[in-house]
PDB file with SEQRES, HELIX, SHEET and CRYST1 records, atoms N, CA, C and O in Angstrom:
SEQRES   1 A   74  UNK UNK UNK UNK UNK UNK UNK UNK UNK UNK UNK UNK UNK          
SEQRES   2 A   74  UNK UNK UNK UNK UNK UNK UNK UNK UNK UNK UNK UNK UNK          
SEQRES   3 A   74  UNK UNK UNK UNK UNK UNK UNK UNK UNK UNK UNK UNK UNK          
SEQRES   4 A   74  UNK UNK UNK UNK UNK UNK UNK UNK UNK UNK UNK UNK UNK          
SEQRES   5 A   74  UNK UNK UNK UNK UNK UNK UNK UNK UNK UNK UNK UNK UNK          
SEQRES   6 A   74  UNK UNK UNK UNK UNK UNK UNK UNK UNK                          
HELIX    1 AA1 UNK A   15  UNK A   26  1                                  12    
HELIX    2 AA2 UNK A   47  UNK A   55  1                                   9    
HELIX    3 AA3 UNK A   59  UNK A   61  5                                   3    
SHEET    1 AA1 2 UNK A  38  UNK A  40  0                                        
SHEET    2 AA1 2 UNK A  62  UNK A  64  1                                        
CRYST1    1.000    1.000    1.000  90.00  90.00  90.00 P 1           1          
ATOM      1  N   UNK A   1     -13.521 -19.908 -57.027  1.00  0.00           N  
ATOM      2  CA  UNK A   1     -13.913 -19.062 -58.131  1.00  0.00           C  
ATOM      3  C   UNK A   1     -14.860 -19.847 -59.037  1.00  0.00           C  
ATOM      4  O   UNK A   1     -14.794 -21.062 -59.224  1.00  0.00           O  
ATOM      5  N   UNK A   2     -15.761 -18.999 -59.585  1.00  0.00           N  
ATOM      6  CA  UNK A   2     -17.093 -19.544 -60.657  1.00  0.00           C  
ATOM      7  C   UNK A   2     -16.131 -20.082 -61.621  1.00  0.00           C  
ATOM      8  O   UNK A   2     -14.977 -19.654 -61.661  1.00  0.00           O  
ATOM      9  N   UNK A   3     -16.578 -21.046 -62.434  1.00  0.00           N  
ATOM     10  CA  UNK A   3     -15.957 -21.463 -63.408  1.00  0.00           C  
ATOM     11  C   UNK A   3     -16.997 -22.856 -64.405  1.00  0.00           C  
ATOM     12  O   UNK A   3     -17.329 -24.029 -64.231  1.00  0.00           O  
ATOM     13  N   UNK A   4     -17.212 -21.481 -65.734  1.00  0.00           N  
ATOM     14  CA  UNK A   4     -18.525 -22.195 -66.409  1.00  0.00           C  
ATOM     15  C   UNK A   4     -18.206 -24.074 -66.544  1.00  0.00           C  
ATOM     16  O   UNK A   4     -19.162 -24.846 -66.482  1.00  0.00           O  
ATOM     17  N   UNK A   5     -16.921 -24.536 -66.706  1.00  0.00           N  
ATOM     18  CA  UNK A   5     -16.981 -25.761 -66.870  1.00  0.00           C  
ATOM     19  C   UNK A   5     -16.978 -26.590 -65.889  1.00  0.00           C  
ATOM     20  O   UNK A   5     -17.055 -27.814 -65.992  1.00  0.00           O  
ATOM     21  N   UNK A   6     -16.886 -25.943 -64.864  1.00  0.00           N  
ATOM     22  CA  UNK A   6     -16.777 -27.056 -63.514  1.00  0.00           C  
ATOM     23  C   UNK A   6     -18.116 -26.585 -63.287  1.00  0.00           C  
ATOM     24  O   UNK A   6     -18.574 -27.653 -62.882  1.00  0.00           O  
ATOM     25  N   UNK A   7     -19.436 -25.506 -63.227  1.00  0.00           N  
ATOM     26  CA  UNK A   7     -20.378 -26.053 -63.019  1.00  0.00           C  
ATOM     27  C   UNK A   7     -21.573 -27.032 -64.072  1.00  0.00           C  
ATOM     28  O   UNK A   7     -22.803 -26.990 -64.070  1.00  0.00           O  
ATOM     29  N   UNK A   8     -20.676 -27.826 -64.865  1.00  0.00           N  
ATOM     30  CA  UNK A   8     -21.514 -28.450 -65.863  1.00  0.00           C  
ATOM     31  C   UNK A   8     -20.561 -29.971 -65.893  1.00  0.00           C  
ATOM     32  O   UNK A   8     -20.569 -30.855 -66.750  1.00  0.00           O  
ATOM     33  N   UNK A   9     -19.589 -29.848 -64.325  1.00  0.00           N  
ATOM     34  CA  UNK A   9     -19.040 -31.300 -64.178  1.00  0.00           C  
ATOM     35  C   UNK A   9     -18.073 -31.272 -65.198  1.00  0.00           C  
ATOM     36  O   UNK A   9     -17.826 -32.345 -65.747  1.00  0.00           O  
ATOM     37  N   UNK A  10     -17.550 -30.388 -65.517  1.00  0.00           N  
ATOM     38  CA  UNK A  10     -16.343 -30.682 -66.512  1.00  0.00           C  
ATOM     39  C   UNK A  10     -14.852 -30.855 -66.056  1.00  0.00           C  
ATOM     40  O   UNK A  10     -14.258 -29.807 -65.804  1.00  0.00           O  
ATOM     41  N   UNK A  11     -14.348 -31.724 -65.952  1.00  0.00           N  
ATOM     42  CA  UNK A  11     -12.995 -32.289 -65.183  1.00  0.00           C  
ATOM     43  C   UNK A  11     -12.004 -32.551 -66.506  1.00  0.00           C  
ATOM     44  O   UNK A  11     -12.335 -33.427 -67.305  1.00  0.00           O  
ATOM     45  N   UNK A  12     -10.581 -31.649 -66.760  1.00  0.00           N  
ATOM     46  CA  UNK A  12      -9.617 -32.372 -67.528  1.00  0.00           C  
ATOM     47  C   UNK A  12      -9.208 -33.579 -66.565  1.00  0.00           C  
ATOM     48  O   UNK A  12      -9.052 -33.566 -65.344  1.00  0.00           O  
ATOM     49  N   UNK A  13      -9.050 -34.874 -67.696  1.00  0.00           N  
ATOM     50  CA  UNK A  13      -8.358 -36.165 -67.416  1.00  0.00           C  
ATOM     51  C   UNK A  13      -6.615 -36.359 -67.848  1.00  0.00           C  
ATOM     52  O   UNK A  13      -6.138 -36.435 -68.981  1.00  0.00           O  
ATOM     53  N   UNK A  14      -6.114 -36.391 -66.910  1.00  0.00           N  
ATOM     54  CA  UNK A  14      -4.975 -36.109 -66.535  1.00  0.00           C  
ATOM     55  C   UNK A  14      -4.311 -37.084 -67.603  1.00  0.00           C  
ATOM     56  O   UNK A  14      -4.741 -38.238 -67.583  1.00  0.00           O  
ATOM     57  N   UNK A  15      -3.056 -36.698 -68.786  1.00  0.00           N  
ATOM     58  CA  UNK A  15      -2.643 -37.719 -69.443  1.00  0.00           C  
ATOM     59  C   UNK A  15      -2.211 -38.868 -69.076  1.00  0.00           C  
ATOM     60  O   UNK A  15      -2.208 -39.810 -69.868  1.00  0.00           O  
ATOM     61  N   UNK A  16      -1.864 -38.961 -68.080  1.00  0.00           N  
ATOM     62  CA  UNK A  16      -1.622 -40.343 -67.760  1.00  0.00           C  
ATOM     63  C   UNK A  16      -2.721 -41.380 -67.612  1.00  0.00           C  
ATOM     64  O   UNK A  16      -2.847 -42.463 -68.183  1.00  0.00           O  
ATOM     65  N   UNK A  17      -3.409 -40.843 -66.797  1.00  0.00           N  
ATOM     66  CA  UNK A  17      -4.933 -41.421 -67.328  1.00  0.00           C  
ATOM     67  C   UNK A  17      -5.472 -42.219 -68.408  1.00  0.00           C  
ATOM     68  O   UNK A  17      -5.833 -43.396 -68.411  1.00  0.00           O  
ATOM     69  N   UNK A  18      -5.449 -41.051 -69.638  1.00  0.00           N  
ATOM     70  CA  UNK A  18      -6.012 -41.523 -70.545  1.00  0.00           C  
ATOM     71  C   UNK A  18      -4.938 -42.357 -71.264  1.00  0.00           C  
ATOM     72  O   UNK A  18      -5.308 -43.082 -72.188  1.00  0.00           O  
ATOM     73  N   UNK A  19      -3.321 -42.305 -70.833  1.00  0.00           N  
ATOM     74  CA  UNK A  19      -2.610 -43.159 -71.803  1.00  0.00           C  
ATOM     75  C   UNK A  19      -2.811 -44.702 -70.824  1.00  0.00           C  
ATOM     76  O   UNK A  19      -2.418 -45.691 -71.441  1.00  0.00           O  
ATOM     77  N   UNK A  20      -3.171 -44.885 -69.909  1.00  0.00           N  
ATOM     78  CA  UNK A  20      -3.201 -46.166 -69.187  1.00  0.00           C  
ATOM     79  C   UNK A  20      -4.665 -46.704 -70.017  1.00  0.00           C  
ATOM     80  O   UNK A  20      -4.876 -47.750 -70.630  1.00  0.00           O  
ATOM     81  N   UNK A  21      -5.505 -45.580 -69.763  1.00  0.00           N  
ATOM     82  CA  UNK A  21      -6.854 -46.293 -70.555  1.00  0.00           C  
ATOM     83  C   UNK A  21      -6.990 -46.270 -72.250  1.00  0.00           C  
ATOM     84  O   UNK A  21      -7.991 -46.749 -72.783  1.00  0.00           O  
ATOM     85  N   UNK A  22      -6.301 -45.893 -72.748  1.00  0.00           N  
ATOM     86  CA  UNK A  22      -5.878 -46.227 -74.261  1.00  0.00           C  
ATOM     87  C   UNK A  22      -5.108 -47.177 -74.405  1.00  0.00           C  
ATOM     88  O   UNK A  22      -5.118 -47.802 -75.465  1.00  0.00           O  
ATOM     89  N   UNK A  23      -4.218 -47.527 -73.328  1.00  0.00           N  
ATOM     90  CA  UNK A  23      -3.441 -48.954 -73.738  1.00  0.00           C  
ATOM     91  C   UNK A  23      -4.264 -49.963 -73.271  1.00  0.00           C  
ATOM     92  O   UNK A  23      -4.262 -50.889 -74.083  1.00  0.00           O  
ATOM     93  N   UNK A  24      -5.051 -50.209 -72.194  1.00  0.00           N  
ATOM     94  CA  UNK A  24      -5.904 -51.195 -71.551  1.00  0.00           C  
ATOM     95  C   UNK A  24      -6.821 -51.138 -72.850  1.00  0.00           C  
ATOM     96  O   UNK A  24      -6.479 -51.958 -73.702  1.00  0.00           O  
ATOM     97  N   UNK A  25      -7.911 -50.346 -73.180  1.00  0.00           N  
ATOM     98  CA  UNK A  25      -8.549 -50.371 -74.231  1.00  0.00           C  
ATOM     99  C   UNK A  25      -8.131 -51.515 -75.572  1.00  0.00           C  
ATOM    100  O   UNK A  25      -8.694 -52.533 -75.974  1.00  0.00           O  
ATOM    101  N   UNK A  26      -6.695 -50.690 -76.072  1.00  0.00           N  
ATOM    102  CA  UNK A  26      -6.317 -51.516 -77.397  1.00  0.00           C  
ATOM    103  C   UNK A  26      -6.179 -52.919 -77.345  1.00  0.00           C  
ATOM    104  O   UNK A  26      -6.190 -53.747 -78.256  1.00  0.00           O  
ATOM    105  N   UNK A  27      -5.997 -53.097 -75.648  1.00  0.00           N  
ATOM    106  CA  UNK A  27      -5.463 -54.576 -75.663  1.00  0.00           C  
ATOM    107  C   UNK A  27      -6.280 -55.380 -75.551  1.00  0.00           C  
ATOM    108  O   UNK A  27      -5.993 -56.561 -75.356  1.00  0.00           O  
ATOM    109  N   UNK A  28      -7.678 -54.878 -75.659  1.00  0.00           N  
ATOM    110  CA  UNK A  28      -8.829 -55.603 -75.527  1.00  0.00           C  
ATOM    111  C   UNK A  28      -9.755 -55.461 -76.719  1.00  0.00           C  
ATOM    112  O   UNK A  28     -10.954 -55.365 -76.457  1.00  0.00           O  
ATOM    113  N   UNK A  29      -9.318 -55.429 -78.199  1.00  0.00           N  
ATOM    114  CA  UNK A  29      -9.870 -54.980 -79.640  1.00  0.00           C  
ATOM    115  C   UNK A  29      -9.065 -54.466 -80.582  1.00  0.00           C  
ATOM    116  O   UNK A  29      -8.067 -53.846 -80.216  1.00  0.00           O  
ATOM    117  N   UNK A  30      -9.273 -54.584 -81.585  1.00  0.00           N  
ATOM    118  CA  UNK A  30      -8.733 -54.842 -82.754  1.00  0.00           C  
ATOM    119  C   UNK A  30      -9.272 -53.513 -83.694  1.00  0.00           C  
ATOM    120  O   UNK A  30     -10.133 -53.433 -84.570  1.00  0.00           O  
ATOM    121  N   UNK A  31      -8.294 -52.454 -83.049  1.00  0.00           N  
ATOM    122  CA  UNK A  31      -8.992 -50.649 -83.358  1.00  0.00           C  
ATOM    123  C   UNK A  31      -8.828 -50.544 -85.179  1.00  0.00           C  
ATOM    124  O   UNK A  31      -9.327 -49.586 -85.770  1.00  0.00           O  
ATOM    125  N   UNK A  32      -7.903 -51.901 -86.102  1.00  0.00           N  
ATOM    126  CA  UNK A  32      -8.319 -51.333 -87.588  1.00  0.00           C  
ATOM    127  C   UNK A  32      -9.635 -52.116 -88.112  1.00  0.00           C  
ATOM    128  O   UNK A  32     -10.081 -52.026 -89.255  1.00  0.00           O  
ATOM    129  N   UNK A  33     -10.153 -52.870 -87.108  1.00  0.00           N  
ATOM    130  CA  UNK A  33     -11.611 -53.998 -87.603  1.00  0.00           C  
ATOM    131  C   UNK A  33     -12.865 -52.548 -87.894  1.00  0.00           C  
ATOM    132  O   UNK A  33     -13.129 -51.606 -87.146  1.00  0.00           O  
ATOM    133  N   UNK A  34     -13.291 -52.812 -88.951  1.00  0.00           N  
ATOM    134  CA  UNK A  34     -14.664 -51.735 -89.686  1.00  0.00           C  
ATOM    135  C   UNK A  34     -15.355 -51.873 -88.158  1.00  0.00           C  
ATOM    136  O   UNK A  34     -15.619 -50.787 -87.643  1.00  0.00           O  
ATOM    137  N   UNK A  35     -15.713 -53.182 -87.294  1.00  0.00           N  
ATOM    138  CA  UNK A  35     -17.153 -53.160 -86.777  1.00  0.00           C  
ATOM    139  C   UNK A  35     -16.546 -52.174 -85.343  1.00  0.00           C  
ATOM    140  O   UNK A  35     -17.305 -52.124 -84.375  1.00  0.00           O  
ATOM    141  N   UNK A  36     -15.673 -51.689 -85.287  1.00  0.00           N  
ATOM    142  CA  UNK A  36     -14.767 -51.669 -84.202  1.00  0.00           C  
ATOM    143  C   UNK A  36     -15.204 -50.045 -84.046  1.00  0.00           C  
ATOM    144  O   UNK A  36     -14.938 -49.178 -84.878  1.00  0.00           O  
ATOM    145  N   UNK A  37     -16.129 -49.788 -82.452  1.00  0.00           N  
ATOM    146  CA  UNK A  37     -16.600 -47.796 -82.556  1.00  0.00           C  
ATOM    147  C   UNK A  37     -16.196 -47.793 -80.999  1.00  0.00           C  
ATOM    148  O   UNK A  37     -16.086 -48.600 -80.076  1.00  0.00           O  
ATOM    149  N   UNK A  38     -16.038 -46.398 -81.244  1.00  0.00           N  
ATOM    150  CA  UNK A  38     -15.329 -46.201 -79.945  1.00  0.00           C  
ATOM    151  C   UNK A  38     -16.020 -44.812 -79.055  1.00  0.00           C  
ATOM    152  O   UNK A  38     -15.113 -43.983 -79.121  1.00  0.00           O  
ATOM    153  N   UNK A  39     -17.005 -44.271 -78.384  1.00  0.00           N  
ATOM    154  CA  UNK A  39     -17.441 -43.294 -78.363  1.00  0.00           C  
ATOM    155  C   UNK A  39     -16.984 -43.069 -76.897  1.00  0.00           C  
ATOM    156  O   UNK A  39     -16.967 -43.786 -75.896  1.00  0.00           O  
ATOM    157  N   UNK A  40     -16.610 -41.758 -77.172  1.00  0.00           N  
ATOM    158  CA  UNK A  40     -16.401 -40.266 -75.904  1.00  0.00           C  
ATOM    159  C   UNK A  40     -17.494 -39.826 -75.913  1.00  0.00           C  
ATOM    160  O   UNK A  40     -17.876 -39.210 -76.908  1.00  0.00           O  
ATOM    161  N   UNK A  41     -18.241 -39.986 -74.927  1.00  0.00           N  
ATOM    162  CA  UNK A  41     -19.536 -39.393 -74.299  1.00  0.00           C  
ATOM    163  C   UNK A  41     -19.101 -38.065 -73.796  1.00  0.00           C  
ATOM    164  O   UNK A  41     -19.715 -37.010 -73.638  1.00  0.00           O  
ATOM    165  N   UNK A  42     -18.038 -38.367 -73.617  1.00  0.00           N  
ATOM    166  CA  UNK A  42     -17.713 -36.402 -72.468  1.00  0.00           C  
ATOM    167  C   UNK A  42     -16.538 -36.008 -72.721  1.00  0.00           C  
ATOM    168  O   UNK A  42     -15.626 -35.774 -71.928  1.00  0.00           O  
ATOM    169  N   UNK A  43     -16.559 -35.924 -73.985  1.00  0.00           N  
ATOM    170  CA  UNK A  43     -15.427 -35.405 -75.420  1.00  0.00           C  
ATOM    171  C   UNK A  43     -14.425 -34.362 -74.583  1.00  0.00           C  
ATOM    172  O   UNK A  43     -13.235 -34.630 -74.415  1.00  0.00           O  
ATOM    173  N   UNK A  44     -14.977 -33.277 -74.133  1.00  0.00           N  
ATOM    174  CA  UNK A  44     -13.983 -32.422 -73.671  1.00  0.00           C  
ATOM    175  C   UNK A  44     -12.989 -31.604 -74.484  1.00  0.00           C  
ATOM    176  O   UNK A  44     -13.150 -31.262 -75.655  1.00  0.00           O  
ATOM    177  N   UNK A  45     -12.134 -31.385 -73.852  1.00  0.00           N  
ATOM    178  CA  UNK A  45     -11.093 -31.146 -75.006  1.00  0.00           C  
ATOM    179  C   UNK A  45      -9.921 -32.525 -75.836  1.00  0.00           C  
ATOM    180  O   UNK A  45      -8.729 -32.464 -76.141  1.00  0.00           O  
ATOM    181  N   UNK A  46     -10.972 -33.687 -75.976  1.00  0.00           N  
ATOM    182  CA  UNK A  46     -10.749 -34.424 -77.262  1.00  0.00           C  
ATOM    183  C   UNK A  46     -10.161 -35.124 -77.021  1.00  0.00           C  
ATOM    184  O   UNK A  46      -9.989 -36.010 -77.859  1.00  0.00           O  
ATOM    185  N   UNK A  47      -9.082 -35.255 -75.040  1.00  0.00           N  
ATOM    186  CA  UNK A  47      -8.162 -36.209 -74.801  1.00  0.00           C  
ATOM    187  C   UNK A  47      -8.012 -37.469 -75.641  1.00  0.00           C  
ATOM    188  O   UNK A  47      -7.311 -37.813 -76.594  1.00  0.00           O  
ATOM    189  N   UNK A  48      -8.895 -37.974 -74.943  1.00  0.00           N  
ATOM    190  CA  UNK A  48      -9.214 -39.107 -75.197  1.00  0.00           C  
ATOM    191  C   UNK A  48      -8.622 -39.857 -76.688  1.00  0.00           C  
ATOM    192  O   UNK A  48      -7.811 -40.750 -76.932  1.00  0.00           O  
ATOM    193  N   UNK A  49      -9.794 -38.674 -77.775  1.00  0.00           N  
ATOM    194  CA  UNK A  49      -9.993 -38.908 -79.230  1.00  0.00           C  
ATOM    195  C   UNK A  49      -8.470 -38.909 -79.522  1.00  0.00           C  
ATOM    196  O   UNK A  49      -8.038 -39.751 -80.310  1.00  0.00           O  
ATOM    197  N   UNK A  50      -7.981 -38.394 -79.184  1.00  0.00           N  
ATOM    198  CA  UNK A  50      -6.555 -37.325 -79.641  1.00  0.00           C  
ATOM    199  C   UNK A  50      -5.722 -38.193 -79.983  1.00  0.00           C  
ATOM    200  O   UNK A  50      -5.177 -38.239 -81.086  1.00  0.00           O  
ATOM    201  N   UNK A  51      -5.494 -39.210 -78.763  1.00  0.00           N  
ATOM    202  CA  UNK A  51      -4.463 -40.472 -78.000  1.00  0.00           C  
ATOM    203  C   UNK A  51      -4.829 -41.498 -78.769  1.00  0.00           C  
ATOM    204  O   UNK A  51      -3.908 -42.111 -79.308  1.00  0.00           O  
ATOM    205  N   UNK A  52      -6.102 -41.912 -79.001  1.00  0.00           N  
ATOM    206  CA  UNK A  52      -6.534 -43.064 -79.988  1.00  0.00           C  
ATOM    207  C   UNK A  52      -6.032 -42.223 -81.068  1.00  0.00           C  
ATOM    208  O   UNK A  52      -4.829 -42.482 -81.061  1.00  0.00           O  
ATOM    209  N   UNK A  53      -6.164 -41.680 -81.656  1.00  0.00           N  
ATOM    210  CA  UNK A  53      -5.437 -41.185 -82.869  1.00  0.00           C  
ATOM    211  C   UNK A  53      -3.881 -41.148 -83.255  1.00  0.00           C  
ATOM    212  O   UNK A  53      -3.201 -41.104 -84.281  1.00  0.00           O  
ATOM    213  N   UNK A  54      -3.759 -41.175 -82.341  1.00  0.00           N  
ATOM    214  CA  UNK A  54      -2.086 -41.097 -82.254  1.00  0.00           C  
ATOM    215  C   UNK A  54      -1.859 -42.633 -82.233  1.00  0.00           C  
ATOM    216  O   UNK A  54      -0.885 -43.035 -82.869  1.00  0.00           O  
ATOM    217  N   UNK A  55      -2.590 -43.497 -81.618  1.00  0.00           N  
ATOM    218  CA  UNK A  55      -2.713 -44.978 -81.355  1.00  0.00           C  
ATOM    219  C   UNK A  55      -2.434 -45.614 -82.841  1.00  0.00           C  
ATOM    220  O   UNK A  55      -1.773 -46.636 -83.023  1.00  0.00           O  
ATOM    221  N   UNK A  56      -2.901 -45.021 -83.621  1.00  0.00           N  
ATOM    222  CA  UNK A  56      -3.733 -45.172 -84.943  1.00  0.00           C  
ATOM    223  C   UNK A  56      -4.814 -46.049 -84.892  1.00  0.00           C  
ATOM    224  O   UNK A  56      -4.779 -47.108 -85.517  1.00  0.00           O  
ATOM    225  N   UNK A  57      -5.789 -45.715 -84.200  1.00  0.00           N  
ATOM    226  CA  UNK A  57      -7.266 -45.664 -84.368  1.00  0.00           C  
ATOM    227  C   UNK A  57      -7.781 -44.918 -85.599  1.00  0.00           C  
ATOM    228  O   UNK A  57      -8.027 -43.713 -85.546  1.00  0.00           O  
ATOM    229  N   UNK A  58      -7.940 -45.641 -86.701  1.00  0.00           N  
ATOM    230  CA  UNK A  58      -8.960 -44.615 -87.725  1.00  0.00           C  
ATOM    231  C   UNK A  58      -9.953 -43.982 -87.249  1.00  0.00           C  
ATOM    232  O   UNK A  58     -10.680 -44.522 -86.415  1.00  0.00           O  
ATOM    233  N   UNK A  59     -10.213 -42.477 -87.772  1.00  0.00           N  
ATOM    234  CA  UNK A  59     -11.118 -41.678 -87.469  1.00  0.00           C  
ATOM    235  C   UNK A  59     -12.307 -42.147 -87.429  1.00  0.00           C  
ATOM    236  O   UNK A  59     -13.044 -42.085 -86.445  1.00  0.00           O  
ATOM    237  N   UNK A  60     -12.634 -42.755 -88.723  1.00  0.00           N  
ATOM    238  CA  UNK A  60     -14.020 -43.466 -89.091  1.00  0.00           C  
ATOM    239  C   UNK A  60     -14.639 -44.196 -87.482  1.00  0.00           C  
ATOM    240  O   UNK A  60     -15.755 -44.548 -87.098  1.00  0.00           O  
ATOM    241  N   UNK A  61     -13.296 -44.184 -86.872  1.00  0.00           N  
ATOM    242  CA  UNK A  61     -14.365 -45.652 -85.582  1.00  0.00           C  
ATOM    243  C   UNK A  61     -14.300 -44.747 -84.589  1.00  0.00           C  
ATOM    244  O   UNK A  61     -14.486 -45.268 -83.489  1.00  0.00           O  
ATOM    245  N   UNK A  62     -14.069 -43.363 -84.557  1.00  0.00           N  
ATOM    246  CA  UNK A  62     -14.182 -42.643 -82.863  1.00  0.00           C  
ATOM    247  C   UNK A  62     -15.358 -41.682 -83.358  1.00  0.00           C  
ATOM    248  O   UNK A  62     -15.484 -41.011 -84.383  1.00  0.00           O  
ATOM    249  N   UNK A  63     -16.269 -41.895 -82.100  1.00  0.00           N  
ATOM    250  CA  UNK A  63     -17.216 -41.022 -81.964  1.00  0.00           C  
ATOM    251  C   UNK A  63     -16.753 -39.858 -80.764  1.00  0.00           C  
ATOM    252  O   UNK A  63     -15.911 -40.159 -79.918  1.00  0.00           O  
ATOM    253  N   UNK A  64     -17.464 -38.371 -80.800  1.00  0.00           N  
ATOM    254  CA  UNK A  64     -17.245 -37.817 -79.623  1.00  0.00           C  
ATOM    255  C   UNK A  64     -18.077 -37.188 -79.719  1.00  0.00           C  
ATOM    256  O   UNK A  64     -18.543 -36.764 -80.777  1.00  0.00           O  
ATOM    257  N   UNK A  65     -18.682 -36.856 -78.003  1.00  0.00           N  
ATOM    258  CA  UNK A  65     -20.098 -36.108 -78.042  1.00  0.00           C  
ATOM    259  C   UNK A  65     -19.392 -35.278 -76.628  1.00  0.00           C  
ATOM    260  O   UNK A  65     -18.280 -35.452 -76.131  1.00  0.00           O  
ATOM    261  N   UNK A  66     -20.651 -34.193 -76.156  1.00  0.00           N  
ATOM    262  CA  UNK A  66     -19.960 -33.101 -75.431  1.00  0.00           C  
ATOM    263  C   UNK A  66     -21.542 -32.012 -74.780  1.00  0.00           C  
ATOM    264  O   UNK A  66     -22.281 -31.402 -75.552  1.00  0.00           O  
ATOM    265  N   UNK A  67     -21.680 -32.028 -73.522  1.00  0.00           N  
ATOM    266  CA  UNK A  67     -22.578 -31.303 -72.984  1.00  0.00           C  
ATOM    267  C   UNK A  67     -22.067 -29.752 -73.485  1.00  0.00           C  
ATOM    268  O   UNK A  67     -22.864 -29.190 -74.237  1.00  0.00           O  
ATOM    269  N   UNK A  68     -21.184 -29.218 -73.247  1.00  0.00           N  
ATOM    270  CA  UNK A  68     -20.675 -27.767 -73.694  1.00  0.00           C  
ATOM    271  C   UNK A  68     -20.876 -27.617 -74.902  1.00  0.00           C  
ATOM    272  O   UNK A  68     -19.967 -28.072 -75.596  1.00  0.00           O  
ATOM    273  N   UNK A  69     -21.950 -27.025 -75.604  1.00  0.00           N  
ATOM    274  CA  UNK A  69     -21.855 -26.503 -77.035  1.00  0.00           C  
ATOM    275  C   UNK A  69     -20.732 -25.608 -77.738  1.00  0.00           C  
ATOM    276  O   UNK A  69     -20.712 -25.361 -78.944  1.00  0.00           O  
ATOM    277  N   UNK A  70     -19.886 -25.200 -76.883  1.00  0.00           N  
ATOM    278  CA  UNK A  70     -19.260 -24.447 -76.998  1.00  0.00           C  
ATOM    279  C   UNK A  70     -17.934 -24.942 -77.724  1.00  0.00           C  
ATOM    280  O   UNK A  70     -17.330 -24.527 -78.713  1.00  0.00           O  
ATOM    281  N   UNK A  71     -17.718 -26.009 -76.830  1.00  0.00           N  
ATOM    282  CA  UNK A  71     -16.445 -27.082 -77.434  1.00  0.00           C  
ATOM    283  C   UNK A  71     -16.430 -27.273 -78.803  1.00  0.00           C  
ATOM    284  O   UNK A  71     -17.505 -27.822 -79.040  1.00  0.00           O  
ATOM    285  N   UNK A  72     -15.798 -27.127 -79.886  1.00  0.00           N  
ATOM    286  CA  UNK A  72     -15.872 -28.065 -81.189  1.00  0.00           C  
ATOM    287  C   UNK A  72     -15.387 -29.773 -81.035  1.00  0.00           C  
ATOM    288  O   UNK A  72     -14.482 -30.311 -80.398  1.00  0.00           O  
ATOM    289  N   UNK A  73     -16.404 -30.277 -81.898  1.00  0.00           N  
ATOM    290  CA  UNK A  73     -15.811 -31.670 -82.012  1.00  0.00           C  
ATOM    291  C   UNK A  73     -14.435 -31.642 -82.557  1.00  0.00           C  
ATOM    292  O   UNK A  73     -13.807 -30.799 -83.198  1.00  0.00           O  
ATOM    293  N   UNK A  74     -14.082 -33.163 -81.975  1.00  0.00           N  
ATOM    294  CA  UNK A  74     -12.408 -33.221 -82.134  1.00  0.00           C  
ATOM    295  C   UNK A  74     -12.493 -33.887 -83.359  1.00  0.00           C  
ATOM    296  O   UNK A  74     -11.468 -34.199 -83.965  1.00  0.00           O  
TER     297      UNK A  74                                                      
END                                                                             
């Protein structure tokens, strides 16, 4: 079946996923340091952002960007 987000390569990342790569991540930086940015190129529905947030990653250091205009930023 057609499906507008899979023809623009859009794949949900399975939570486990992103909680293995949010813990590998933290353990490699210091997410309350000012110089410290973190960008989602393929935002999606915000996984990613979501989990660093919950991490407590301050907002100030996550970027998220998104081919689907449609999506709101997280």
């Amino acid at each position: 079946m057609f499906s507008p987000q899979r023809s623009m390569g859009q794949y949900s990342t399975p939570p486990e996923t992103v909680d293995y790569m949010v813990d590998r991540l933290l353990k490699h930086l210091d997410p309350h340091s000012k110089r410290t940015k973190i960008l989602d190129p393929a935002t999606g529905d915000g996984i990613f952002i979501r989990s660093l947030l919950e991490a407590g990653v301050p907002p100030s250091s996550l970027y998220g960007l998104d081919i689907d205009p449609e999506i709101p930023p997280p």
